[in-house]
C-alpha positions in Angstrom: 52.8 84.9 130.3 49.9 83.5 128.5 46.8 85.5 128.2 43.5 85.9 125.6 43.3 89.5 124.4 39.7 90.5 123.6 37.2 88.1 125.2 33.6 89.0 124.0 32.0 86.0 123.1 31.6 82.2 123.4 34.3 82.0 121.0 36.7 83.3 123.0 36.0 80.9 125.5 37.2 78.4 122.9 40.0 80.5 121.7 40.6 81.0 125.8 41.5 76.7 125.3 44.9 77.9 123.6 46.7 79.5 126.3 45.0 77.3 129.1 46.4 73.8 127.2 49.2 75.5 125.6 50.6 78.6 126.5 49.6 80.4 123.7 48.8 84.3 123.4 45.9 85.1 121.1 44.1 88.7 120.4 41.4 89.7 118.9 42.5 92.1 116.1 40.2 93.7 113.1 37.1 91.3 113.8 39.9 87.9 113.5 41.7 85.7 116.6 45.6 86.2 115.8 48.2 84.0 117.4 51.0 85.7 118.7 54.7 84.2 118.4 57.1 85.1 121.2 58.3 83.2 124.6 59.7 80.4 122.7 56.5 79.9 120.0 57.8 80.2 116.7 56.3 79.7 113.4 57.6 78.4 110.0 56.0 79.5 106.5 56.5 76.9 104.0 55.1 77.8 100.3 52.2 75.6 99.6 53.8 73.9 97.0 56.3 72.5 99.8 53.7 72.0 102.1 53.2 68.0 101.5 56.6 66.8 101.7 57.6 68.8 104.4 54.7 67.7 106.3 55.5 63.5 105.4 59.3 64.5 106.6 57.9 65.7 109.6 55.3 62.8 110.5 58.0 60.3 109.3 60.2 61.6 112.4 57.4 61.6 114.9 57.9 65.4 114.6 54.7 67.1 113.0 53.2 69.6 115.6 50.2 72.0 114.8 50.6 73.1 111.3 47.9 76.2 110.4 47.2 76.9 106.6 46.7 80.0 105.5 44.3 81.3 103.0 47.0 83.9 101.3 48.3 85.5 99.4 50.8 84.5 99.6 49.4 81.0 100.3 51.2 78.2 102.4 51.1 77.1 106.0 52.5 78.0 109.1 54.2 75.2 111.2 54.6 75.7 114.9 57.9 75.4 116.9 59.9 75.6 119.3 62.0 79.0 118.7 65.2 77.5 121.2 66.9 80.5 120.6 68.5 79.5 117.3 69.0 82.9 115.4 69.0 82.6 111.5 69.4 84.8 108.6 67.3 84.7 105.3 70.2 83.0 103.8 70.4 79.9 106.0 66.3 79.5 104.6 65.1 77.4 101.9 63.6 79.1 98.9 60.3 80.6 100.4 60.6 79.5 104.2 60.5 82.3 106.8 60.7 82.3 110.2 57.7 83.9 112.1 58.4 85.5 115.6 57.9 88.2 118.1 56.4 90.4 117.2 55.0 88.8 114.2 51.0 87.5 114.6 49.3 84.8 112.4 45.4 84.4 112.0 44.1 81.3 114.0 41.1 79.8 113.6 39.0 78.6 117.4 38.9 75.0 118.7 36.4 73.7 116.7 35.3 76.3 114.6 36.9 78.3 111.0 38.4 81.4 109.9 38.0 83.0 106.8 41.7 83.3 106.5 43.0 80.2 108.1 42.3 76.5 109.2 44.0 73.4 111.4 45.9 71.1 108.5 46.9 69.8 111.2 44.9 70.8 114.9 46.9 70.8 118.6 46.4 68.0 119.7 46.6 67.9 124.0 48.1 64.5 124.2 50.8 66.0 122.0 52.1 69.3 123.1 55.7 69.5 122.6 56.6 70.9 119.5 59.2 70.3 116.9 62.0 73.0 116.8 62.6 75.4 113.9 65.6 74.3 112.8 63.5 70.3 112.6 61.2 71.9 110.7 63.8 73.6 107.8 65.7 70.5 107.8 62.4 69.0 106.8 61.8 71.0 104.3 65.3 70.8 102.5 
């Protein structure tokens, strides 16, 4: 089930975009639009630092999906995935890498617009909505 939790402005029409193109759940928490993991949508923190390689591993498999950068601390970025129901301990994770998931939440900025504690590095894109899985995304960071 996809849904927007909080409508109240024009902004959440935009925000509305996410679960209508993607299946996404966002809410409106403490005044920011959060993106909730869960029903398969995982997300993978990579420390900034790791942030450019693991993104040119990615793109140089065809497999870079939305990647969201956070403001911090701590700062980095949040690649989305497919969760496939792949179950990992901290020890199976590079250095820094965690493995966001239900019931965890990450700030997201609208379609078109910013947050204060996140932007797109890399935006949805509709023509493009399959995303990598989790265990793509450690391998590219490795």
């Amino acid at each position: 089930m996809t849904h927007v939790v909080g409508r109240d402005s024009a902004v959440a029409t935009r925000v509305e975009r996410y679960a209508g193109l993607y299946g996404w759940t966002v809410e409106r928490a403490g005044g920011e639009w959060r993106l909730c993991f869960g029903n398969g949508l995982a997300g993978v923190f990579v420390p900034a630092a790791a942030v450019p390689e693991t993104m040119a591993a990615l793109r140089s498999q065809d497999a870079l999906g939305p990647v969201i950068e956070l403001s911090g601390p701590p700062s980095g970025s949040v690649f989305l995935a497919e969760r496939n129901g792949q179950v990992l301990s901290s020890r199976d994770l590079p250095v820094g890498v965690r493995v966001l998931d239900c019931p965890q939440q990450v700030p997201i900025p609208p379609p078109g617009g910013y947050s204060a504690q996140a932007r797109w590095a890399v935006p949805p894109d509709r023509a493009h909505r399959v995303l990598p899985l989790v265990a793509t995304v450690i391998a590219a960071k490795r």
